[in-house]
C-alpha positions in Angstrom: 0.0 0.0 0.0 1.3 3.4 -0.5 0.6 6.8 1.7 -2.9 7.2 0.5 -4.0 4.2 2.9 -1.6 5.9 5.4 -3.1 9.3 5.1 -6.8 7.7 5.0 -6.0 5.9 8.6 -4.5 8.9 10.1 -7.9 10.9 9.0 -10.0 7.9 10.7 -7.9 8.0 13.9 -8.4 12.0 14.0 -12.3 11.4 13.9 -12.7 8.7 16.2 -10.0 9.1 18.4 -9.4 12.7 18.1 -8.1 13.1 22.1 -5.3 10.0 21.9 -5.3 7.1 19.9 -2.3 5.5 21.6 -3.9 3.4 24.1 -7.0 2.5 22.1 -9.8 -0.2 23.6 -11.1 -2.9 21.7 -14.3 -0.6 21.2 -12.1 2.1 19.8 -10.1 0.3 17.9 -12.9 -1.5 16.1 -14.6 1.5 15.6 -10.8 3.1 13.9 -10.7 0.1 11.5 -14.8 0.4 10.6 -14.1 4.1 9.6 -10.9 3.5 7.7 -12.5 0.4 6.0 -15.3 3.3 4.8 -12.8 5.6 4.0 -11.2 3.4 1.6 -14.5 2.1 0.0 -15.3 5.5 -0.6 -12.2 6.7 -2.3 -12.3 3.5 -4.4 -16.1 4.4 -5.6 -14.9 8.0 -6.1 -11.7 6.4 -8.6 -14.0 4.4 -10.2 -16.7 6.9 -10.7 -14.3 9.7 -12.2 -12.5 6.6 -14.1 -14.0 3.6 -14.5 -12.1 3.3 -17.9 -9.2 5.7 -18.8 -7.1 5.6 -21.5 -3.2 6.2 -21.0 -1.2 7.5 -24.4 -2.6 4.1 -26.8 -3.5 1.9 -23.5 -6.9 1.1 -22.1 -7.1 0.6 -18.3 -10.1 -0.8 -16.4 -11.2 0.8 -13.5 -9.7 -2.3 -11.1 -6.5 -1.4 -12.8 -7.1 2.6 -12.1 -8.0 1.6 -8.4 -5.2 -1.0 -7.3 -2.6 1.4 -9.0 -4.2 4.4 -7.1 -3.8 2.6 -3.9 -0.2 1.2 -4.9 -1.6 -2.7 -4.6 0.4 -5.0 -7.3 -2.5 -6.6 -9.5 
């Protein structure tokens, strides 16, 4: 994963943990992951939405492609 996943954690810590996040309960903790897991979807419907097929130069790219790239996962 690259630093968008990084920045999109940091953003879910902020909102639900906004006073410390370094001694986080199970309650917290799930509810950190549940809000990161939704940041994520949403950025992936937002690529896909703007992209869902985008040509580069002469090559076609589906909008799995544009997504797992934008999110620095090998396919």
């Amino acid at each position: 994963m690259n630093n968008i996943a990084n920045e999109l954690l940091g953003k879910a810590l902020d909102k639900q943990v906004p006073y410390t996040w370094h001694s986080l309960n199970r309650v917290q903790l799930d509810d950190v992951m549940k809000e990161f897991a939704e940041l994520i979807v949403r950025e992936a419907a937002e690529l896909v939405k703007r992209a869902s097929i985008s040509k580069v130069g002469h090559t076609w790219r589906s909008a799995d492609y544009v997504v797992l790239e934008h999110f620095g996962v090998d396919k």
